[in-house]
Every structure is written in structure tokens, then in C-alpha cells.
N, C-alpha and C positions, 0 to 999 in steps of 0.2 A: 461175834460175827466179824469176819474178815474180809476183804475183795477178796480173796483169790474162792471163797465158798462162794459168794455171787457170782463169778465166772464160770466156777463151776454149774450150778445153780445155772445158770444163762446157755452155760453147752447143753446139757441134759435137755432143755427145752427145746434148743435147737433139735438136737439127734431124735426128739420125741416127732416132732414135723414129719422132719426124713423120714423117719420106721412109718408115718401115715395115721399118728395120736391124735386126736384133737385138742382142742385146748384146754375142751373142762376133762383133759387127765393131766391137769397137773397134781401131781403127788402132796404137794402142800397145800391143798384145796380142804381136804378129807383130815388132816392133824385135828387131834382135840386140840382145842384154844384152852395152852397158858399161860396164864398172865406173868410168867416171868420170861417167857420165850414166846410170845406172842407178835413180839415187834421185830425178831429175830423172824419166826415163821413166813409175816407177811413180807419182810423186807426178799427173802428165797423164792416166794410166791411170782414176787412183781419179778424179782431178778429170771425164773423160769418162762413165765408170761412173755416177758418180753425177747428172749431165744427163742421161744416158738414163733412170735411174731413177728420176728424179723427173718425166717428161716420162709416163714410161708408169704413173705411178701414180694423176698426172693424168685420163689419159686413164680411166681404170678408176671413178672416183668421177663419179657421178651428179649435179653438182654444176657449178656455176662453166658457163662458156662450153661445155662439149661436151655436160651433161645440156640447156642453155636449146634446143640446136641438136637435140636427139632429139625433146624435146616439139615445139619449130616444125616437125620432119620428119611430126611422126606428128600434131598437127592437121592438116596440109597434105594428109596422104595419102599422101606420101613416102616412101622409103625412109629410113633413120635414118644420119647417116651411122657409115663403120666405123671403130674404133679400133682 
């Protein structure tokens, strides 16, 4: 196991938010458990877990690039977009 597969591991979760996943579709949820790869497995787990929850915590805070995109929907007349 490497950082750079945790980061990896960490984007996927995130882009899984964006596409509209939930959480229990993390992909390493559903791996048989083995126990030579098992601490490997769960370390990718937490490492995706926590890209989706930080992607959808994002998304929830009024702030930053998704609140600037609701005020531009709703002067425009717009629909807002959905999170």
C-alpha cells in the first residue's frame, strides 16, 4: 500500500459523491476479507469513505463554488443547482 493508492482511493470517493453514490457504494465494502490484504482493503475503505465525506460536506456548506453557483441560479431566475 502506498499514498499515492489512498489518494487515489480518496478521489474515487470523492467523484462517487459528485456522480450522486451513496456511501454504502464504496467498492471496498463488498471485497472478500483476506487476511493478507485485509489491512490493505480496510486502509482503501477509510481512505474512499472519507472522499466521499468530505465531497458531500462540501457540497452542504453554503460557501465556496456551490453557495457562488445558487446565488448566480437564483439572480438569473434559475433553478439552483442540486446537491
Amino acid at each position: 500500500m502506498n499514498f499515492e493508492s489512498l489518494l487515489n482511493s480518496q478521489e474515487r470517493g470523492a467523484n462517487a459523491r459528485i456522480l450522486g453514490l451513496s456511501a454504502a457504494d464504496n467498492p471496498y465494502a463488498d471485497s472478500a476479507p483476506d487476511c493478507r490484504h485485509e489491512e490493505d482493503r480496510n486502509a482503501l475503505y477509510e481512505a474512499w469513505a472519507f472522499g466521499w465525506a468530505i465531497e458531500d460536506t462540501v457540497r452542504q456548506i453554503d460557501t465556496g463554488i456551490y453557495g457562488f453557483l445558487r446565488v448566480e441560479a437564483a439572480l438569473a431566475g434559475l433553478r439552483a443547482p442540486q446537491t
